[in-house]
ZAMAR-920701 format. One record per residue (C-alpha): residue in three letters; x, y, z. Coordinates in steps of 0.5 Angstrom, whole numbers, padded with zeros to 4 digits, always signed. Each point is the difference from the previous one (the first is absolute). Layout:
residues N
alaXYZ
...
//
This chain:
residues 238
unk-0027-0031+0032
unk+0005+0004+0000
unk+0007+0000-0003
unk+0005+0001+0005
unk+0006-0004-0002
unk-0003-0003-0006
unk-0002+0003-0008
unk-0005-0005-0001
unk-0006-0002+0003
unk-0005-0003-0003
unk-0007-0003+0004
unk-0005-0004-0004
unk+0002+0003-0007
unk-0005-0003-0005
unk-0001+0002-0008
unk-0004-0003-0005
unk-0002+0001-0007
unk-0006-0002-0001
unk-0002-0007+0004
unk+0008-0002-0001
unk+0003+0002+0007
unk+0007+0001-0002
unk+0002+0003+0007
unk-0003-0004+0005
unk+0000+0003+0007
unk+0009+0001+0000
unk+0002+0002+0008
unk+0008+0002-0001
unk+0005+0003+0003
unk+0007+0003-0002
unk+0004+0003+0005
unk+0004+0007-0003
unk+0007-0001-0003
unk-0003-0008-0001
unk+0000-0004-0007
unk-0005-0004-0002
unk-0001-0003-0006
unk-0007-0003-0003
unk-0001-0005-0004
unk-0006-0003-0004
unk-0003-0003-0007
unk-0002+0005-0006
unk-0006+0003+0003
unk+0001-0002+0007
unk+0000+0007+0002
unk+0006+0002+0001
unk+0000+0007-0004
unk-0007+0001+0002
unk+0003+0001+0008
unk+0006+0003-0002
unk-0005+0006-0004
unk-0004+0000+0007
unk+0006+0002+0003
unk+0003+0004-0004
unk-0007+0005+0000
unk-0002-0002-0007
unk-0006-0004+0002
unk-0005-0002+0006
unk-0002-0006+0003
unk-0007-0001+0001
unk+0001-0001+0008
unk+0005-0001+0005
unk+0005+0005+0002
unk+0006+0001-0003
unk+0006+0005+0004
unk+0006+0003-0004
unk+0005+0005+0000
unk-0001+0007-0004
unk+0006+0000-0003
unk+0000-0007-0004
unk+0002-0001-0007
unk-0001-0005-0005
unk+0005-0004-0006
unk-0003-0003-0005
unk+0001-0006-0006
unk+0001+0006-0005
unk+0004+0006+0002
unk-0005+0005-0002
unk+0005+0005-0002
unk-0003+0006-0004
unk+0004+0000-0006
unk+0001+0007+0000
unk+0003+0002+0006
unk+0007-0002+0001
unk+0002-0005+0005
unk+0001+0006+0005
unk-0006+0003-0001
unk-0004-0007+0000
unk+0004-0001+0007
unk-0003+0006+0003
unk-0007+0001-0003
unk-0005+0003+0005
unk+0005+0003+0005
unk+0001+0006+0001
unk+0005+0004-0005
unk+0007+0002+0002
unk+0007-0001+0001
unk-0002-0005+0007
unk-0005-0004-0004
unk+0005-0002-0006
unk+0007-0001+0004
unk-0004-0006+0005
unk-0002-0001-0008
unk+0007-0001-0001
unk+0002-0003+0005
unk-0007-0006+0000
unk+0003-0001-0007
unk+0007-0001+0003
unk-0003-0005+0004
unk-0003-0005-0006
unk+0008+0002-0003
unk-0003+0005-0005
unk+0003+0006+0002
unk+0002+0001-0008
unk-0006+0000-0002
unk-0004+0007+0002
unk-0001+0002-0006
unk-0001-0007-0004
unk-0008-0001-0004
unk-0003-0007+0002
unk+0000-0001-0007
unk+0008-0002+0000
unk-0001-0004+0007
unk+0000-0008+0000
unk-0005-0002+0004
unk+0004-0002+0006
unk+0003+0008+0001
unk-0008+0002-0001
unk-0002-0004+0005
unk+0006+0003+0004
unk-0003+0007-0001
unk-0007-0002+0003
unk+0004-0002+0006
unk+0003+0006+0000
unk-0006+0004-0001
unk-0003-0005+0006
unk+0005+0002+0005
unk+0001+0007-0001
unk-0007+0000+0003
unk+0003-0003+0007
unk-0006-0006+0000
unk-0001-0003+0008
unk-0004-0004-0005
unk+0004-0003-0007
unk-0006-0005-0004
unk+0003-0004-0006
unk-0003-0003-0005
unk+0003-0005-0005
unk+0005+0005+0000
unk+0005-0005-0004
unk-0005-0003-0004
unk+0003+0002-0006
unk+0006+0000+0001
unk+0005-0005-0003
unk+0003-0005+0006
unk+0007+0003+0000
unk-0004+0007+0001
unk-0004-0002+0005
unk+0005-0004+0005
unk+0003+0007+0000
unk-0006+0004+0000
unk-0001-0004+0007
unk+0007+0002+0002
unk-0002+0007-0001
unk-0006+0000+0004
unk+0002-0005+0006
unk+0006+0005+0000
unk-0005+0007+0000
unk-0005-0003+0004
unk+0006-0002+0006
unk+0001+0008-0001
unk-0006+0003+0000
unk-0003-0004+0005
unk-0008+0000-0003
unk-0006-0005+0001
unk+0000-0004-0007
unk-0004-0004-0002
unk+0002-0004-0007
unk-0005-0003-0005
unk+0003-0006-0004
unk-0002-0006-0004
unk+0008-0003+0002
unk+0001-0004+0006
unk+0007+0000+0000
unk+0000+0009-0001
unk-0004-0001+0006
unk+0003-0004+0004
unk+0007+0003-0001
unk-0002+0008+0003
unk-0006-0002+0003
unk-0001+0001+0009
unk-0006-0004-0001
unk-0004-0003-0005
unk-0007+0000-0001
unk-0004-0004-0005
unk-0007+0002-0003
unk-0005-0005-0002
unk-0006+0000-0001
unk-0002+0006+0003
unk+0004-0001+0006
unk+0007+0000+0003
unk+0002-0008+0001
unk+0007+0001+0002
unk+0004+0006+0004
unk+0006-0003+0001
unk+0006+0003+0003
unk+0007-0001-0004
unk+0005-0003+0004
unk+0005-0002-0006
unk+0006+0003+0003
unk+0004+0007-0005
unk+0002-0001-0005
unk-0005-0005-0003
unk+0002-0005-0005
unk-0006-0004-0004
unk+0005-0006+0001
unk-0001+0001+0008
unk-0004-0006+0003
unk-0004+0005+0004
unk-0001+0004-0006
unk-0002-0006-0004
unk-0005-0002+0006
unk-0004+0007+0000
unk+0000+0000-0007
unk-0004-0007+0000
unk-0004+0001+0005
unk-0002+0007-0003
unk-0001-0003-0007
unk-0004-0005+0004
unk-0005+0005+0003
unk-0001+0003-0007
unk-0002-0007-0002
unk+0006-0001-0005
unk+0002-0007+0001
unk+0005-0005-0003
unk+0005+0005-0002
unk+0007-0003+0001
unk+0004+0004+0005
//
């Protein structure tokens, strides 16, 4: 394999914990500048793909091809307390003037620029997570992985969360790969929609709702059902 015009592939990826295979020979393709969104119970390994991915852990076989320049936003901002918002932005990159003004301007982008000199202690949890994007796109990622991201964030927060990140990513032009428990979340920034269950991708589905995408529209309400359908949720009104 190789990765001529794609940011993932993926070939016969298997993981196991003990006798419980949690990644079941996945074969999967994401084209640069796609997104995918993945679906998935508690325990379907959704998290566990994503940190292979991401280089924070390792298959027990298949092959697994991905761009170096790769970045990964997590469910907790994971801010350093004592570093202000700036220096969270820019941390492990060189020192200088070039580094902080694309700081500065990352933070512009996520509509921070008045915060440089803040401390993660006096943010709410919508502009931390903000700063975790920043700190993301500064690095210019081919490949963006996003893991539960807005979880934790209340439900105005979070649909303007997805604003942000459909607006950066329009820009920015990565690779993203999306972990997410909310079908609508997924439906709604998603290229594709793939669904984990069992150890196995059992829908990989393109999204042909039409932009902007309203959960009222019939074609939204009918991939939404069909993805529930597919995650063995059944007997949910529409």
């Amino acid at each position: 394999m190789s990765l001529s015009g794609t940011a993932i592939a993926l070939e016969n990826l298997t993981r196991a914990f003990g006798a419980r295979r949690v990644l079941d020979g996945i074969g999967l393709t994401v084209r640069r500048g796609e997104f995918l969104a993945l679906l998935g119970a508690s325990g379907s390994g959704k998290t566990t793909l994503l940190r292979i991915l991401a280089g924070l852990d390792r298959p027990d076989a298949g092959t697994v091809l991905v761009p170096r320049a790769r970045t990964v936003v997590f469910q907790e901002p994971r801010l350093i307390p004592s570093q202000r918002v700036l220096g969270n932005v820019t941390i492990g990159l060189p020192r200088g003037a070039t580094t902080r003004e694309t700081a500065r301007a990352a933070l512009a982008e996520v509509g921070l620029a008045d915060h440089a000199r803040a401390w993660p202690a006096t943010l709410s949890g919508g502009e931390a997570q903000r700063v975790a994007l920043a700190r993301a796109l500064v690095r210019e990622p081919e490949l963006l992985l996003l893991d539960e991201p807005f979880a934790a964030l209340d439900a105005l927060t979070r649909l303007r969360m997805q604003d942000l990140v459909a607006d950066l990513c329009a820009r920015h032009h990565p690779a993203v790969l999306l972990v997410t428990h909310d079908v609508d979340e997924a439906i709604r920034l998603a290229d594709r929609v793939a669904v984990l269950r069992d150890g196995r991708l059992v829908t990989d589905e393109t999204v042909t709702v039409a932009r902007p995408r309203d959960p009222g529209d019939p074609d939204f309400t009918a991939l939404r059902r069909r993805l529930l359908a597919d995650l063995g949720v059944t007997g949910v009104p529409q």
